[in-house]
matplotlib code that plots the C-alpha trace (Angstrom):
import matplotlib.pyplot as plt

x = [-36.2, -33.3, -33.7, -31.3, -31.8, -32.0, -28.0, -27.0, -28.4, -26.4, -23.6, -23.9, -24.0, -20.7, -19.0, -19.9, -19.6, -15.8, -12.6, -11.4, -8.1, -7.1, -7.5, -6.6, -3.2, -2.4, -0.1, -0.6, 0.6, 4.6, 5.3, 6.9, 10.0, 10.4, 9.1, 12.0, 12.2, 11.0, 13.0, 12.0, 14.0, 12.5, 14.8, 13.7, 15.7, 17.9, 19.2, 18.1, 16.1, 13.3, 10.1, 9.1, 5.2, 3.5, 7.2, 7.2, 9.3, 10.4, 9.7, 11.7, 10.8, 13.5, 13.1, 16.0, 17.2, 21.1, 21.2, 19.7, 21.2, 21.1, 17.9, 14.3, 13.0, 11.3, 9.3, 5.6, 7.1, 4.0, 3.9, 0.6, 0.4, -2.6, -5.3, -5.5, -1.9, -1.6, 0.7, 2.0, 3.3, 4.4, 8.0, 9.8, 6.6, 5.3, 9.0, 9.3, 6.8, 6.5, 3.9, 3.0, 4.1, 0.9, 0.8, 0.6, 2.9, 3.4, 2.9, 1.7, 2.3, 2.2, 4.8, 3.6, 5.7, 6.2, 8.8, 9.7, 8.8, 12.5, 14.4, 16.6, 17.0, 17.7, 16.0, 12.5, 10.7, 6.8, 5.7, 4.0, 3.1, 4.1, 3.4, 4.6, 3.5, 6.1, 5.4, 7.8, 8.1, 7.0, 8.7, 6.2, 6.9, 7.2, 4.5, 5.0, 4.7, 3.7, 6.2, 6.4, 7.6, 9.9, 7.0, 3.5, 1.9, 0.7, -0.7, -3.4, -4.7, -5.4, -3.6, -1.5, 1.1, 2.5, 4.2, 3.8, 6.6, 7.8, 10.0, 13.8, 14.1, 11.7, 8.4, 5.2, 4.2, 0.3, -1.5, -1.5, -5.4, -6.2, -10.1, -10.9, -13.9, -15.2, -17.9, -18.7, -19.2, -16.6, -16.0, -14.5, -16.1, -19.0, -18.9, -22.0, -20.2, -19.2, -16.0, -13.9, -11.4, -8.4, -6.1, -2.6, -0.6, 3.3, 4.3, 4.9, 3.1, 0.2, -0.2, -2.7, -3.1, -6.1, -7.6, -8.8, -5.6, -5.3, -5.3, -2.1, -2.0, 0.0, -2.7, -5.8, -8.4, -9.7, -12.7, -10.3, -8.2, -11.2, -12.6, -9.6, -6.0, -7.3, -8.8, -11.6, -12.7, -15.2, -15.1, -12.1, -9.5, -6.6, -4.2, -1.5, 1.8, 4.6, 7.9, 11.1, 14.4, 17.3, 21.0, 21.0, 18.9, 15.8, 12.8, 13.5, 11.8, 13.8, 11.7, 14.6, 12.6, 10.0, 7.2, 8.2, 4.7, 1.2, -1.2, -4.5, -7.2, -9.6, -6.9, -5.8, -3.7, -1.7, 1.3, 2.9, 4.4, 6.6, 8.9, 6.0, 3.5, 3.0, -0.6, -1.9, -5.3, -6.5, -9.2, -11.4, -11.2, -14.5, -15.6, -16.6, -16.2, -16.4, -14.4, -13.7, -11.8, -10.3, -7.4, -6.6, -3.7, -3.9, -2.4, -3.3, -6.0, -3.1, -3.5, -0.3, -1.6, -4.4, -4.7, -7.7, -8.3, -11.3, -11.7, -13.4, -12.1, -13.0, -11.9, -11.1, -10.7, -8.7, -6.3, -8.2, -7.3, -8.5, -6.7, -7.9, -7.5, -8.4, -9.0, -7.9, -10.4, -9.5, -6.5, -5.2, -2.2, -1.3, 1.7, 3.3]
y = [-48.6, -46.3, -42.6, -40.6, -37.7, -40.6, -41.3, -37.5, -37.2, -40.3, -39.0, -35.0, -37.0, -38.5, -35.9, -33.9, -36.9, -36.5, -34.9, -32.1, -32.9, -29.9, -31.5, -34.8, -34.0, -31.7, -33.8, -33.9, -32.0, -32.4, -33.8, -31.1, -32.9, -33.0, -29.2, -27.3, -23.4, -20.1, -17.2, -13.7, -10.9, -7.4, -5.6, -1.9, -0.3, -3.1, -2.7, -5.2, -2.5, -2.5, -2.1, 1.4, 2.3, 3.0, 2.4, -0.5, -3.5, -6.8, -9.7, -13.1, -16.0, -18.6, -22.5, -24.0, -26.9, -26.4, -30.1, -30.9, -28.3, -31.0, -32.2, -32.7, -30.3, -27.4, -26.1, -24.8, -21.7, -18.8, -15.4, -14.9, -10.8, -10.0, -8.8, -5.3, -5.3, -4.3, -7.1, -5.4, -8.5, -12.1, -13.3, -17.2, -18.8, -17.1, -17.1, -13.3, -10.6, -6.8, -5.0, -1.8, -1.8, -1.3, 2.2, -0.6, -1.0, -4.7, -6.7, -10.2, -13.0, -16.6, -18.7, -22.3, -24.7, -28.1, -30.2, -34.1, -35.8, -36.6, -33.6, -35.3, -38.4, -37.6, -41.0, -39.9, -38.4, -38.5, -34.9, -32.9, -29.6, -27.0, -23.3, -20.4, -17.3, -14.4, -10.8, -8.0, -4.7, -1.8, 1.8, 4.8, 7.3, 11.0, 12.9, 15.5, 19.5, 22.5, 25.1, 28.5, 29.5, 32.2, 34.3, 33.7, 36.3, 39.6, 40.0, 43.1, 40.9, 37.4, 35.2, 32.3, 29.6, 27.4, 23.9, 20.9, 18.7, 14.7, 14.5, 14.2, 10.8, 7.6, 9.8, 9.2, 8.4, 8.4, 10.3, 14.3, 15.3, 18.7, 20.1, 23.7, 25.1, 28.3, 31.4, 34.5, 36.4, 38.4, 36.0, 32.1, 29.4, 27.5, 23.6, 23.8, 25.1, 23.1, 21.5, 20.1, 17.1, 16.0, 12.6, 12.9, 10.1, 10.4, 6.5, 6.0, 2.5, 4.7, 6.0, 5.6, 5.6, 7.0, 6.5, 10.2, 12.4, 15.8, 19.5, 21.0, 22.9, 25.7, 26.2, 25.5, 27.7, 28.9, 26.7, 23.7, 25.0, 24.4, 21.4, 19.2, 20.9, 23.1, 22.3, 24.8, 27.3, 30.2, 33.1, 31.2, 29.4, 27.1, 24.9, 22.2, 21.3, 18.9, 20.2, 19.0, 18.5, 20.7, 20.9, 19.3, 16.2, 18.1, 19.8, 22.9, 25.2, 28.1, 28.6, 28.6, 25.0, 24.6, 23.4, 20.4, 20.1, 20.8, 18.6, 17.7, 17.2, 15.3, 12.4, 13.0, 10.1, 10.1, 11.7, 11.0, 13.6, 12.2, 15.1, 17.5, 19.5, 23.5, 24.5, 28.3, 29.9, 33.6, 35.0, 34.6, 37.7, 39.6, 43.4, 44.0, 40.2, 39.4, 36.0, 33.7, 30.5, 27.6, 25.4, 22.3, 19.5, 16.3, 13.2, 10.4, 12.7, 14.6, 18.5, 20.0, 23.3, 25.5, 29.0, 31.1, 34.5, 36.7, 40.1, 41.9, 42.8, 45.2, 46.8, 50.6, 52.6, 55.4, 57.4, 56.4, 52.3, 49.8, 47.7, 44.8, 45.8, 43.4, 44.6, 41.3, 41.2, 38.8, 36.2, 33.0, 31.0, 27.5, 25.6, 23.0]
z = [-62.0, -61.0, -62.3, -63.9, -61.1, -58.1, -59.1, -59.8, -55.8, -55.1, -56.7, -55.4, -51.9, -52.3, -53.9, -50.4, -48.2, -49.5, -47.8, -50.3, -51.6, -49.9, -46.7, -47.1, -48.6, -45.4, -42.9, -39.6, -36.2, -36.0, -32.4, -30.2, -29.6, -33.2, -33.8, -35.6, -34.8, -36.5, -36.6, -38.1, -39.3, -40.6, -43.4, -44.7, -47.6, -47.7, -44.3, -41.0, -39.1, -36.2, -37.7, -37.7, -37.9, -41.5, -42.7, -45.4, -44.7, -45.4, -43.1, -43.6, -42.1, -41.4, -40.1, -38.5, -36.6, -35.0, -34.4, -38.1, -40.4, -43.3, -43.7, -46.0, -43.7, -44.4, -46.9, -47.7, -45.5, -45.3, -43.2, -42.2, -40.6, -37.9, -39.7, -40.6, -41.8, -45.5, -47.1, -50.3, -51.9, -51.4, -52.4, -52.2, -51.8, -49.1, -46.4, -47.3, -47.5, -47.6, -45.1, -43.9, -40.7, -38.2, -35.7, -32.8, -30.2, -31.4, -34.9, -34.5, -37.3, -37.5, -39.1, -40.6, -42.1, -43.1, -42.5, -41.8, -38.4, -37.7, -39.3, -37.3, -39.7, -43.1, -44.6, -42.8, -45.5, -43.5, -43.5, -41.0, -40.0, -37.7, -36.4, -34.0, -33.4, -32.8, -31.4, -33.0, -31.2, -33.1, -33.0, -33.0, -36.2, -35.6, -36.7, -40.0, -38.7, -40.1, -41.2, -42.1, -46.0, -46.0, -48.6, -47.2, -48.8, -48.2, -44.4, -45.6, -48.4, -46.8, -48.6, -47.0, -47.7, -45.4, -45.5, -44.1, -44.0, -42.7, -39.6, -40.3, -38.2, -38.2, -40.0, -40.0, -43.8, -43.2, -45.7, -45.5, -44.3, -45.6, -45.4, -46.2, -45.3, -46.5, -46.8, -48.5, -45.2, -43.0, -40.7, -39.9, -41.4, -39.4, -38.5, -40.5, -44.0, -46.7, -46.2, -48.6, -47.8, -50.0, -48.8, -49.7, -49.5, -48.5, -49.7, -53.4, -52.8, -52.2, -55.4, -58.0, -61.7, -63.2, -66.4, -67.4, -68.3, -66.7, -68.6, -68.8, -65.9, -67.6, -70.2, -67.8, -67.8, -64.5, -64.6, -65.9, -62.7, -60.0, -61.5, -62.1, -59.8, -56.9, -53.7, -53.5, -55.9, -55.2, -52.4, -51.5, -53.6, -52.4, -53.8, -52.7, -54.6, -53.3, -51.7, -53.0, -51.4, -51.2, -51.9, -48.3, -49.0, -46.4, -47.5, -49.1, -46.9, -48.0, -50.8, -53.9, -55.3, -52.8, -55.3, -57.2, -58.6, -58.4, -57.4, -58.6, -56.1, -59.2, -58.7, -55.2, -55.3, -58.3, -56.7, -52.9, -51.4, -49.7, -49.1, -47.6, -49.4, -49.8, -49.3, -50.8, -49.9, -51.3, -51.8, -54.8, -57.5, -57.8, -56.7, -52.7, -52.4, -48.3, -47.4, -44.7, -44.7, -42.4, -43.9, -41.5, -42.0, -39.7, -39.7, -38.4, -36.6, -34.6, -35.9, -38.1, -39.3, -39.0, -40.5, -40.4, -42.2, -43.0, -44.6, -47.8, -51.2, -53.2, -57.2, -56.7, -59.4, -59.0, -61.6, -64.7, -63.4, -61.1, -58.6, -56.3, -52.5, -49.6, -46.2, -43.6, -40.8, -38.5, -38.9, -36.9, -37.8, -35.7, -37.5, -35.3]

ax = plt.figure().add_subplot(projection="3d")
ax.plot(x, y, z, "-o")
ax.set_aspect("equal")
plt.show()
C-alpha cells in the first residue's frame, strides 16, 4: 500500500530532479562567426563625456551588426557593472543604466544579449546568447580644498570659520569628512578625546529623507541647537552650513551669501552640499572656561582643512557690567 507521504517524496524528487524554467528557456552559446558586436557609450548631463570618478553617468549599451542592420536580432540587452559599482537605476530593460562612476583607473562591465543564430538571415528566428566584456577608462576627480572666508572671527577669542569647497573642473563629489575633537583643558585635543564625526554628502543622489522633522532652527533653543543642528556642543561648539553660489556661478567665498543653509548633523544626510560647506568652531560660553579643539575635513581620506586653537575664557566684570574675554593660547590653521 502506497502512502500518502511515500508519493509527496516521489513527487518533492521530481520537482528537484527538474531543470528550472529559468534555465531551460535560456538558449544556447551564439557561434562566434555569428556573434554580433557590443558597443558602449557613457553620457553625463546629457552630453557624451568620459567617465569621470564619483561623477554619475549614463551607460548605453548598443548591439550591432554592419552587415545585418535589419534583422530579429537583439534583445534581452542587460549592463552588468563590476561589483562595487553603485547602479542607481535601470532603464530600456536593462541596455541603459546610471552608475557612480568607481575612483579606479578602469570600469569593467559585461554586456549580454540575445539575438538570432544567423542575424544574418532574417527568416532564422533560433535564439541564442552572447556576451563581451568592455574596459572604459576612468578620469581621476580633483579633490575639494580648504579656503579661507573673508571674516574668520576674532584671532584673541578663538573662534574660526573656514570653507571647504569642490574643484572648479572634473570634482571630486565624495562625501565631506569632518571630525572635531575636543577638551576643557588649555591645550590641543588628544588621539585619546572624544571625537565626533559627521559625513556630508556633495551628490543630491546621496541624500536622505528622514522621518522625524527638525526644530526650527531660528527658534531652537540651545539644547535643541546641540542635540539636533550642531556638530559638537560643550567646551567647544561648532557648526557646518552649505555654501552657495555666486553672481559668477562659483562658490561664494566672498562672504555676501556664503551660507545657504544650516545643516543638521541628527540627519547628516538630508542635504548635499554640493557647492562646498562653511564650518564654525568657538568656544563654549561659561566663566574661566579653558578650551581646546581640532576641526579636520578629508575626503576620500586626502586631508582639506585642519584648524587647531586653544585658550581660556573668562566673564569680567568691570564698570558695573560684564563681558566675555578669551585669551587664544596656542593656534594652527592648514587649509589646502
Amino acid at each position: 500500500m502506497v502512502t500518502r507521504a511515500a508519493v509527496l517524496l516521489v513527487v518533492l524528487l521530481a520537482v528537484l530532479a527538474a531543470p528550472s524554467a529559468a534555465a531551460a528557456q535560456e538558449p544556447p552559446p551564439c557561434a562566434p562567426d555569428k556573434t554580433m558586436d557590443a558597443k558602449l557609450t557613457a553620457e553625463e548631463d546629457g552630453e557624451f563625456e568620459r567617465l569621470i570618478a564619483t561623477h554619475e553617468v549614463l551607460l548605453t549599451a548598443e548591439i550591432h551588426d554592419l552587415d545585418a542592420p535589419i534583422s530579429r536580432s537583439p534583445d534581452r540587452i542587460v549592463i552588468t557593472p563590476e561589483a562595487g559599482v553603485q547602479v542607481l537605476g535601470n532603464y530600456t530593460g536593462g541596455s541603459n543604466i546610471a552608475i557612480f562612476a568607481p575612483s579606479t583607473p578602469t570600469l569593467t562591465v559585461v554586456v549580454s544579449w540575445r539575438q538570432t543564430t544567423d542575424p544574418d538571415d532574417y527568416d532564422v528566428t533560433d535564439k541564442c546568447s552572447a556576451s563581451k566584456t568592455i574596459t572604459l577608462p576612468v578620469t581621476a576627480a580633483n579633490p575639494a580644498r580648504g579656503a579661507k572666508q573673508p571674516n574668520p572671527g576674532p584671532a584673541s577669542l578663538g573662534d574660526y570659520t573656514f570653507a571647504v569647497v569642490p574643484a572648479l573642473k572634473q570634482p571630486n563629489l565624495s562625501p565631506l569628512e569632518i571630525t572635531i575633537r575636543s577638551t576643557s583643558r588649555v591645550r590641543y585635543p588628544r588621539a585619546n578625546e572624544r571625537l565626533v564625526r559627521w559625513d556630508v554628502p556633495m551628490r543630491t543622489e546621496d541624500q536622505l529623507k528622514y522621518k522625524t522633522h527638525l526644530p526650527n532652527l531660528a527658534y531652537a533653543t540651545f539644547p535643541q541647537k546641540c542635540r539636533f543642528w550642531w556638530l559638537t556642543c560643550g567646551p567647544v561648539n561648532a557648526d557646518v552650513a552649505q555654501l552657495n553660489l555666486n553672481e559668477r556661478g562659483r562658490p561664494d567665498l566672498d562672504g555676501s551669501n556664503a551660507i545657504l543653509r544650516v545643516l543638521a548633523r541628527s540627519q547628516p544626510a538630508r542635504w548635499a552640499a554640493e557647492f562646498g560647506i562653511v564650518v564654525t568652531a568657538f568656544p563654549g560660553a561659561g566663566a574661566n572656561r579653558p578650551y581646546g579643539y581640532d576641526v579636520q575635513v578629508k575626503q576620500a581620506g586626502r586631508l582639506l582643512a585642519r584648524v587647531r586653537r586653544a585658550g581660556r575664557c573668562r566673564e569680567i566684570r568691570r564698570n558695573g557690567g560684564s563681558f566675555h574675554s578669551c585669551t587664544l593660547a596656542r593656534s594652527s590653521t592648514l587649509l589646502r
